[in-house]
TORKELUM-294033 format. One record per residue: residue in one letter; residue number from 1; x, y, z of N, C-alpha, C, O in turn. Coordinates in steps of 0.001 Angstrom, whole numbers, plus 500000, padded with zeros to 6 digits. Each point is the difference from the previous one (the first is absolute). Example, Ala and Ser with C-alpha at 12.3 -4.5 7.8 and 13.67 -1.06 7.14 Angstrom:
2
NODE  residu  num    n_xx    n_yy    n_zz   ca_xx   ca_yy   ca_zz    c_xx    c_yy    c_zz    o_xx    o_yy    o_zz
NODE       a    1  513190  494310  507800  499110  501190  500000  500900  501200  500000  501036  499981  500665
NODE       s    2  498614  501069  498615  500820  501190  500060  499230  501090  500730  500509  501108  500169
This chain:
119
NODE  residu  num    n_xx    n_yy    n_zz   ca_xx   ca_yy   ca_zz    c_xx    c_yy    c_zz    o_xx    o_yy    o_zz
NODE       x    1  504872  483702  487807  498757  500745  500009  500256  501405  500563  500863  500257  500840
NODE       x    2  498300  500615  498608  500600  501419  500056  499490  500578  501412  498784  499815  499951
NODE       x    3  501488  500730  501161  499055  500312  500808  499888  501271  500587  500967  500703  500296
NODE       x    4  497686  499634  499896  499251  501413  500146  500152  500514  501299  500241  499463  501081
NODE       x    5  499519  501958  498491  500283  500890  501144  499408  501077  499859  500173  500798  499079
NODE       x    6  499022  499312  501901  498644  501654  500304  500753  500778  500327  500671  499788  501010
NODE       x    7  499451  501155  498398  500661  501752  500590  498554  500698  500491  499061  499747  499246
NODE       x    8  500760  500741  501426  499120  500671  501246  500830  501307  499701  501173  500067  500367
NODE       x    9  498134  501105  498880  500951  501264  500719  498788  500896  499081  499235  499640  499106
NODE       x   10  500960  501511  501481  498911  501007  499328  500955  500995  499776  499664  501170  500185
NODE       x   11  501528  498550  499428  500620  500871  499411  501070  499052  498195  500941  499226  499827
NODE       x   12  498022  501581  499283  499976  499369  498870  501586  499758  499089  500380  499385  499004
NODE       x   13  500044  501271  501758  501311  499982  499332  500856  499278  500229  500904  499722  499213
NODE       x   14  498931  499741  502179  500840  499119  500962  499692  498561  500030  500649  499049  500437
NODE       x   15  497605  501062  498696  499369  498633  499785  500809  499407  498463  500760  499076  499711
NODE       x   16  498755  501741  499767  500916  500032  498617  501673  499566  500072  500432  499131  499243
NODE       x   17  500218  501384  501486  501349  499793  500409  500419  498809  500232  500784  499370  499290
NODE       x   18  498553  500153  502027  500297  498471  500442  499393  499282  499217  500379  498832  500085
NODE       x   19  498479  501414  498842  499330  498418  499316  501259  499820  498769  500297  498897  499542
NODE       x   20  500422  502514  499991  501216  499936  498877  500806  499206  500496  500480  499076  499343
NODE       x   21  499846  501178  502072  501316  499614  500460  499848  498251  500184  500809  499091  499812
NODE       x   22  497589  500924  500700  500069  498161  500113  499760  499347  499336  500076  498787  500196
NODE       x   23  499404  501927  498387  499884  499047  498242  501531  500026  499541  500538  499279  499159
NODE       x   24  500023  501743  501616  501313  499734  499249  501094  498865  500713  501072  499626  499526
NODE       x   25  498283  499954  501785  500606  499024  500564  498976  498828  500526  499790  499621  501152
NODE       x   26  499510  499829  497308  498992  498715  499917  498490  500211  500962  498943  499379  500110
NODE       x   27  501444  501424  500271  498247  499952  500848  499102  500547  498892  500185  500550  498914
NODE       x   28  498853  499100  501757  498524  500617  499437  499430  500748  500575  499149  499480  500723
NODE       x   29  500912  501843  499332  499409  501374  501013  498338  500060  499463  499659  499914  498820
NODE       x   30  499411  500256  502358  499125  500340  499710  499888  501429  500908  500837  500227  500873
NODE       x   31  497770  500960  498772  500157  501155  501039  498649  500434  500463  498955  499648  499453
NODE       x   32  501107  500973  501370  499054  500281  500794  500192  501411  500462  501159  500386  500145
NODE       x   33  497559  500675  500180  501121  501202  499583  499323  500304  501826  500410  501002  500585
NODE       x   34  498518  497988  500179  499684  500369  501292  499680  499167  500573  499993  498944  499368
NODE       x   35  499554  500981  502124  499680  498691  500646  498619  499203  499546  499792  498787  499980
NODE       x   36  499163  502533  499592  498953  498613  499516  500232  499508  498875  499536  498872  499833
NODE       x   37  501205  501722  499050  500028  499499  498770  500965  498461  499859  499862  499100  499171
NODE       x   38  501227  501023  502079  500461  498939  500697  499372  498797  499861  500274  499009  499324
NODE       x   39  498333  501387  501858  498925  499174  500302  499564  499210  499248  499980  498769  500000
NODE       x   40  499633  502035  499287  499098  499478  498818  501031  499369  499142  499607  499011  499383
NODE       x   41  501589  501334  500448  501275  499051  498830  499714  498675  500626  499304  499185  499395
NODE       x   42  501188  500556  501772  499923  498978  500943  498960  498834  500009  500240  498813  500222
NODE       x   43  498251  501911  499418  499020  499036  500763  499634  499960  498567  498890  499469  500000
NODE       x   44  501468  500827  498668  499244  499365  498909  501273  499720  498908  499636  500019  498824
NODE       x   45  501457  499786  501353  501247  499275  498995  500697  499237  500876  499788  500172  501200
NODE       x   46  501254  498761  498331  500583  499114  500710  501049  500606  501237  500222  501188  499764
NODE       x   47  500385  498409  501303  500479  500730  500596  501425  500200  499392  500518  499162  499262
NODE       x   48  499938  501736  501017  501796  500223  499885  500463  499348  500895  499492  499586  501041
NODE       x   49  501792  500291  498423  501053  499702  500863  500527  500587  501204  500324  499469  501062
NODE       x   50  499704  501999  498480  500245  500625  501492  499235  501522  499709  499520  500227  498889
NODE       x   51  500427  500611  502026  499326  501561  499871  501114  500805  500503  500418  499975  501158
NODE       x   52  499961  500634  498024  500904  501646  500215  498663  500798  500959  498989  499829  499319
NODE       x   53  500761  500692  501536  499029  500425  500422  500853  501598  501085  500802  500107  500927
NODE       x   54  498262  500955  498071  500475  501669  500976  499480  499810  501367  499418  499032  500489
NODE       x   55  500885  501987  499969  498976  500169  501456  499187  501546  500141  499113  500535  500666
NODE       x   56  501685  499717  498408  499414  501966  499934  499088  500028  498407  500452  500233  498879
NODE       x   57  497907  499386  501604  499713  499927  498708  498701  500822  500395  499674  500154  501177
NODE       x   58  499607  500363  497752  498507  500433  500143  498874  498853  500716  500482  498913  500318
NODE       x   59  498075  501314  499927  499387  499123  499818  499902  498984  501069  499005  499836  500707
NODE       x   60  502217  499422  499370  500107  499119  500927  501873  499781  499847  500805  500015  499069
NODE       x   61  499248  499818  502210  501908  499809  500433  499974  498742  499633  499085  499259  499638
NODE       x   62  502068  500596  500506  501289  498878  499469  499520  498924  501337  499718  498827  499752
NODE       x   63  500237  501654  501492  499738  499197  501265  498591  499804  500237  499576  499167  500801
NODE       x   64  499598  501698  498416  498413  499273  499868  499863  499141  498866  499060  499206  500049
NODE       x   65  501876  500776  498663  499986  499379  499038  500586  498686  500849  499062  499504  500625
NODE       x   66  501967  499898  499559  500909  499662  500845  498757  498866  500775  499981  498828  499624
NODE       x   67  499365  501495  501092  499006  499428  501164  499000  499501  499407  499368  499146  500622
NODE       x   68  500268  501161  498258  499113  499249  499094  500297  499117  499082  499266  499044  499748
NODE       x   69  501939  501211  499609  501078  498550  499855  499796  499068  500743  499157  499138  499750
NODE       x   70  501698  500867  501467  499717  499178  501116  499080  499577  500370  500050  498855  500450
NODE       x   71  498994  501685  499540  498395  499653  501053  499225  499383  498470  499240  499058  500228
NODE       x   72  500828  501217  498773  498662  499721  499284  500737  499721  498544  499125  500154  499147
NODE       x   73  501999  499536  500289  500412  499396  498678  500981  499168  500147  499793  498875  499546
NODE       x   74  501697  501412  501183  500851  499032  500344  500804  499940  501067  501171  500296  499761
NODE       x   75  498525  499365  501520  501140  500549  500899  501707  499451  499570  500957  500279  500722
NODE       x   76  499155  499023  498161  501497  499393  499927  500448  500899  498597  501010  500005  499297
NODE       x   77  497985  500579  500685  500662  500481  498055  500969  501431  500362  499588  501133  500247
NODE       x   78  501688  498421  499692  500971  501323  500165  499837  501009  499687  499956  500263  498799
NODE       x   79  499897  500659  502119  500138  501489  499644  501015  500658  500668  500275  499566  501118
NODE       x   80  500350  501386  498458  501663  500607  499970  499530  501971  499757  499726  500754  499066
NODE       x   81  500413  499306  502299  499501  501459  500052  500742  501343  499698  501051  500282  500575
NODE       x   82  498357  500538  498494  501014  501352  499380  499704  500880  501370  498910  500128  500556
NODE       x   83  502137  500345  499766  499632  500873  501438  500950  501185  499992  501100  499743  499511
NODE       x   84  498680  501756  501012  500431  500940  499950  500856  499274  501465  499672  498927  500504
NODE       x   85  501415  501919  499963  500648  499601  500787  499184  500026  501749  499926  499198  500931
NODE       x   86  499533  502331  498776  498943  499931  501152  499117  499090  500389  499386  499777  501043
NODE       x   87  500669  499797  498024  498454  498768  500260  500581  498264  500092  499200  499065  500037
NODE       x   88  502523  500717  499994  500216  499201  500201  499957  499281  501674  500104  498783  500152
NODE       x   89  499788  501829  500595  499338  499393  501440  499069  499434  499351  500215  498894  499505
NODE       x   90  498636  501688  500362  498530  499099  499588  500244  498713  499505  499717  498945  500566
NODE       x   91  500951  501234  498090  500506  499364  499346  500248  498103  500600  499682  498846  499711
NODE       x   92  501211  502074  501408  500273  498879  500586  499169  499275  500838  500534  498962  500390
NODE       x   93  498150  501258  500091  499289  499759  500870  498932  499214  499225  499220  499324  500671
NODE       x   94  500645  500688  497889  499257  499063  499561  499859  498535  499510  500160  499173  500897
NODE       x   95  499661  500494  498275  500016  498385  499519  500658  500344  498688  499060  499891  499212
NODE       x   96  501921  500434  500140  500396  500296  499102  501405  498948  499477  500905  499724  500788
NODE       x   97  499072  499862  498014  501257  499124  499574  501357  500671  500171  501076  499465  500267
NODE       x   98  498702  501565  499564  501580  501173  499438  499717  501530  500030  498798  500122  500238
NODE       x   99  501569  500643  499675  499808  501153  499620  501333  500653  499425  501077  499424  500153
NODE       x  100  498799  502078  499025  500990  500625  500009  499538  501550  499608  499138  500579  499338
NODE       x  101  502160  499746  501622  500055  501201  499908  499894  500938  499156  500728  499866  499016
NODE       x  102  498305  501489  501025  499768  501008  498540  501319  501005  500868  500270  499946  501200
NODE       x  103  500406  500960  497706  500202  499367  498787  501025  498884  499800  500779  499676  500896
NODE       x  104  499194  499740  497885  500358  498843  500112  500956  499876  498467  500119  500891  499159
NODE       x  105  500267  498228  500819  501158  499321  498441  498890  499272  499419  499298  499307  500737
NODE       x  106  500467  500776  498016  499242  499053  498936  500773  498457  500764  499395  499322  500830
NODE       x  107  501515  500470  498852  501069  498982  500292  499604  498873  501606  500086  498815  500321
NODE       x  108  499607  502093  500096  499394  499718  501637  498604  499482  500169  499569  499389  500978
NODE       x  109  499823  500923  497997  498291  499505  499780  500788  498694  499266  500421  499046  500654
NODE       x  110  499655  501024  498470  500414  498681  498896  500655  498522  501139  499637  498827  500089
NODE       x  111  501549  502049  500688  500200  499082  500948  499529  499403  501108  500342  498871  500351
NODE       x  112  498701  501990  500366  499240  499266  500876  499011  499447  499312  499438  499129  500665
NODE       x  113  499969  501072  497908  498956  499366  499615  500334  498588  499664  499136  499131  500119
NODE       x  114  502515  500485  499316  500483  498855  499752  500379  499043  501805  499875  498791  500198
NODE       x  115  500419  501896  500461  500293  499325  501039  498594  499561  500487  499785  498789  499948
NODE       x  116  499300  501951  500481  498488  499430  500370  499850  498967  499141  500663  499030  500366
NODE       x  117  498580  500749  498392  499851  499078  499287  501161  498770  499515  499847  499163  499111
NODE       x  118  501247  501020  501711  500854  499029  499553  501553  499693  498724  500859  499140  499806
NODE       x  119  498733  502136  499645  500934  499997  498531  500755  499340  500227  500871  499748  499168
């Protein structure tokens, strides 16, 4: 069974990027281009498997997106945080499955996305 994965990023090119890179290695990318549109993916289609989720987004952050995961849709449903290097302290201070570092290797998303879920 094929399994899904939310990209969270409001930068369209980079959403585009990783959903190529993880159809091209059996996932099913879905996208989200901000934190409420997130929201709303979340609370009205089945859940994913895991969330690629930014932290530098319009609207609402990655760590307010992040807390509403937790508090009000799934506190166990993995999320694996895109983080500028500055913002990896935070990073670390939250409830988060994984994170990785911007910028980053296509190669490096693909792999922590297979190690979280098990490949």
């Amino acid at each position: 069974m094929t399994q899904t994965v939310l990209i969270v990023d409001d930068d369209a090119g980079m959403r585009e990027l990783l959903k190529f890179k993880l159809g091209k290695n059996d996932f099913e990318a879905e996208t989200c281009a901000d934190g409420r549109e997130c929201l709303e993916y979340l609370e009205a289609e089945p859940l994913p498997d895991l969330v690629l989720l930014d932290i530098m987004m319009p609207h609402m952050n990655g760590h307010e997106v992040l807390d509403r995961i937790r508090n009000d849709i799934d506190p166990d449903l993995p999320v694996v945080l895109l983080t500028a290097a500055e913002s990896r302290e935070e990073a670390d201070d939250v409830e988060v499955t994984d994170h990785i570092e911007k910028p980053f290797r296509m190669n490096e998303v693909v792999d922590c996305v297979e190690r979280v879920l098990g490949e």
